[in-house]
C-alpha positions in Angstrom: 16.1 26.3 -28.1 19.2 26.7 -30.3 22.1 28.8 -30.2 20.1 32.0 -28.7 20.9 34.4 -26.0 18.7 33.2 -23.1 17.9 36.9 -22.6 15.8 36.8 -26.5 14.2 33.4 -25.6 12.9 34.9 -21.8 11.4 37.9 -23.9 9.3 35.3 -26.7 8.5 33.3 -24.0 7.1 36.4 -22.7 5.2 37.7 -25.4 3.8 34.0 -26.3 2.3 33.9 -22.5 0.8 37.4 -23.4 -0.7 36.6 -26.9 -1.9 33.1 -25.0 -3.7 35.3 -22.8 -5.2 37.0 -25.1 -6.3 34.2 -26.7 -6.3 30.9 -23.8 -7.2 28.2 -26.1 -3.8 28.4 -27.9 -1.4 25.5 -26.6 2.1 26.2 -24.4 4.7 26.1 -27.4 8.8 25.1 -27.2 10.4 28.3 -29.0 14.0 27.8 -31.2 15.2 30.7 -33.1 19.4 30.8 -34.3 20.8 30.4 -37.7 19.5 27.0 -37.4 16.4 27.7 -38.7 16.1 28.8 -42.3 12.3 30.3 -41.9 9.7 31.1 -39.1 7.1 28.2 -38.9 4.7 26.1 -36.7 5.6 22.4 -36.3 2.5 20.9 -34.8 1.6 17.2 -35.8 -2.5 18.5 -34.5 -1.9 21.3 -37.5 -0.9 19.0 -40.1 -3.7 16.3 -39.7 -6.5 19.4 -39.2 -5.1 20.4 -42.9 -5.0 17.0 -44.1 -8.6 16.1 -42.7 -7.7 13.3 -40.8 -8.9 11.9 -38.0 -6.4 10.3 -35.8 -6.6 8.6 -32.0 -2.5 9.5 -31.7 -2.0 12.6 -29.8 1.0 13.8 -29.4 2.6 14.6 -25.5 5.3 17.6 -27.2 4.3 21.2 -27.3 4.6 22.7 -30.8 7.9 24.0 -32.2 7.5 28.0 -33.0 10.5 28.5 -35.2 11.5 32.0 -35.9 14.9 32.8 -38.3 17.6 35.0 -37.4 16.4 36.9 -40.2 13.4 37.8 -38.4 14.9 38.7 -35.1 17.4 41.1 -37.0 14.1 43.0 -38.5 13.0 44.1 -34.5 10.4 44.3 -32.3 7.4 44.5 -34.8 8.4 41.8 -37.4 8.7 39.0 -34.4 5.6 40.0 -33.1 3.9 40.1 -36.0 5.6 36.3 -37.0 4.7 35.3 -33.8 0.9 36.1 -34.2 1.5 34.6 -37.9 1.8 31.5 -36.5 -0.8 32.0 -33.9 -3.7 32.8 -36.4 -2.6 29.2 -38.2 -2.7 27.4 -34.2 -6.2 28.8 -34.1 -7.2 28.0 -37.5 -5.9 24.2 -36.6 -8.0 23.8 -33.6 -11.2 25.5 -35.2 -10.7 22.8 -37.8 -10.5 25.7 -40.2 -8.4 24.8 -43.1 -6.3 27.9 -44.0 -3.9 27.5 -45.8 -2.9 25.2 -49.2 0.0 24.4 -51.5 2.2 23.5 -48.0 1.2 26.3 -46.0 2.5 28.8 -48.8 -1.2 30.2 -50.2 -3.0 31.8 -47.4 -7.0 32.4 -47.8 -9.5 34.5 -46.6 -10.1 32.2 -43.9 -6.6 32.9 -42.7 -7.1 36.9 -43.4 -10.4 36.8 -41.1 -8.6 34.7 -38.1 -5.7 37.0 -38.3 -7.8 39.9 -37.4 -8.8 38.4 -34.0 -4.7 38.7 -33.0 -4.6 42.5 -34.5 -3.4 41.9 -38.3 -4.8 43.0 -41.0 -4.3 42.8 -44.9 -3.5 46.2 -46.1 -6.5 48.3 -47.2 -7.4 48.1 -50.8 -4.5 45.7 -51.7 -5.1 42.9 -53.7 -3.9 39.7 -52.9 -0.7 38.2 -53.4 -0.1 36.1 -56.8 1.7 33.5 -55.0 0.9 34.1 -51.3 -2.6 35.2 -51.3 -3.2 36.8 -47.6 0.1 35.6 -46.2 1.5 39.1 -45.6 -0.7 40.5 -43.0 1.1 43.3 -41.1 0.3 44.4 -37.0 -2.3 47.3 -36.4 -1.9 50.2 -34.5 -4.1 48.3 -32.0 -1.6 45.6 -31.9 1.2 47.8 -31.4 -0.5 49.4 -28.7 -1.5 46.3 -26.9 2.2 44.9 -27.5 4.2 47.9 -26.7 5.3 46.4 -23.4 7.0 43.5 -25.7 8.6 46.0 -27.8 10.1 47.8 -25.0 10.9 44.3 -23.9 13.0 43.3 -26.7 15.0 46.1 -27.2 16.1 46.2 -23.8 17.1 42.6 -23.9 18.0 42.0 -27.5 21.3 42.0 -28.9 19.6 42.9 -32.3 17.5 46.1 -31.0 15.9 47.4 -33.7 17.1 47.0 -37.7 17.6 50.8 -37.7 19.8 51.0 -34.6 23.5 51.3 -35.4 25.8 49.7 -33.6 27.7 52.4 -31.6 31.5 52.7 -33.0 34.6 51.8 -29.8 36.1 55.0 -28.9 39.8 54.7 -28.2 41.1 57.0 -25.5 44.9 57.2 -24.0 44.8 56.9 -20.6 45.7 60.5 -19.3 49.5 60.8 -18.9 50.4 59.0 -21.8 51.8 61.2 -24.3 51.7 59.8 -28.4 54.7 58.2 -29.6 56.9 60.3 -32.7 56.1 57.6 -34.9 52.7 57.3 -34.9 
């Protein structure tokens, strides 16, 4: 975990222990957000072999790496959550053995689309797929907001970044009383 107020990581922790309890067969991951990190991902060695159709007897003993950018976290509530169950839908996909993504994780398929309805995202009705992304750009349902409010509520409370739309309230300068304005200002 990377140059991140402790306050942001306690409220992904948070909402990772709720999605996982929505969904218990996901593993415990290690969260890193900052500038560090240039895009939101899932670094899991079980995710790349699944995709890669390999069988292997090494396991590995870390928890996956759920990266998310400071580009997300400036967006709010909603687009972490809905990065967050991103990356959840491909941690499914992995341990189903469901291979849902190609061209390094950039084209998403139906596959992907379907799984991501189970974690309350949906393609958007009537759209046609992405060119270049395919079903990559699934957004959170009203059901998902609902059953995630708590995190939103969360976040802004704790989060330096509150929501994109907030403005950052301007300093007001006051004179302590008695202090009367200089003649050359």
């Amino acid at each position: 975990m990377t140059d991140s107020n402790p306050a942001i990581l306690a409220a992904l922790e948070t909402a990772w222990e709720v999605i996982q309890s929505r969904h218990p067969d996901l593993p415990t991951v290690t969260i890193t957000t900052g500038v560090a990190v240039k895009k939101d991902g899932l670094y899991w060695s079980l995710r790349d072999v699944v995709a890669a159709q390999e069988a292997t007897q090494v396991v590995s003993t870390e928890p996956p790496e759920l990266r998310l950018s400071g580009e997300t976290l400036q967006a709010g509530p909603v687009a972490v959550l809905t990065a967050m169950l991103h990356q959840a839908t491909h941690a499914q996909c992995a341990l189903r053995g469901v291979r849902d993504a190609t061209n390094r994780y950039k084209w998403h398929n139906r596959r992907f689309r379907e799984t991501a309805s189970e974690f309350d995202l949906a393609w958007p009705e009537g759209q046609p797929r992405d060119l270049k992304r395919g079903f990559a750009d699934v957004h959170l349902t009203k059901e998902g907001k609902g059953a995630y409010a708590p995190f939103s509520m969360l976040w802004t409370a704790r989060s330096r970044y509150g929501s994109a739309r907030r403005r950052r309230p301007q300093p007001q300068h006051r004179r302590p009383q008695g202090v009367r304005t200089p003649a050359w200002a």
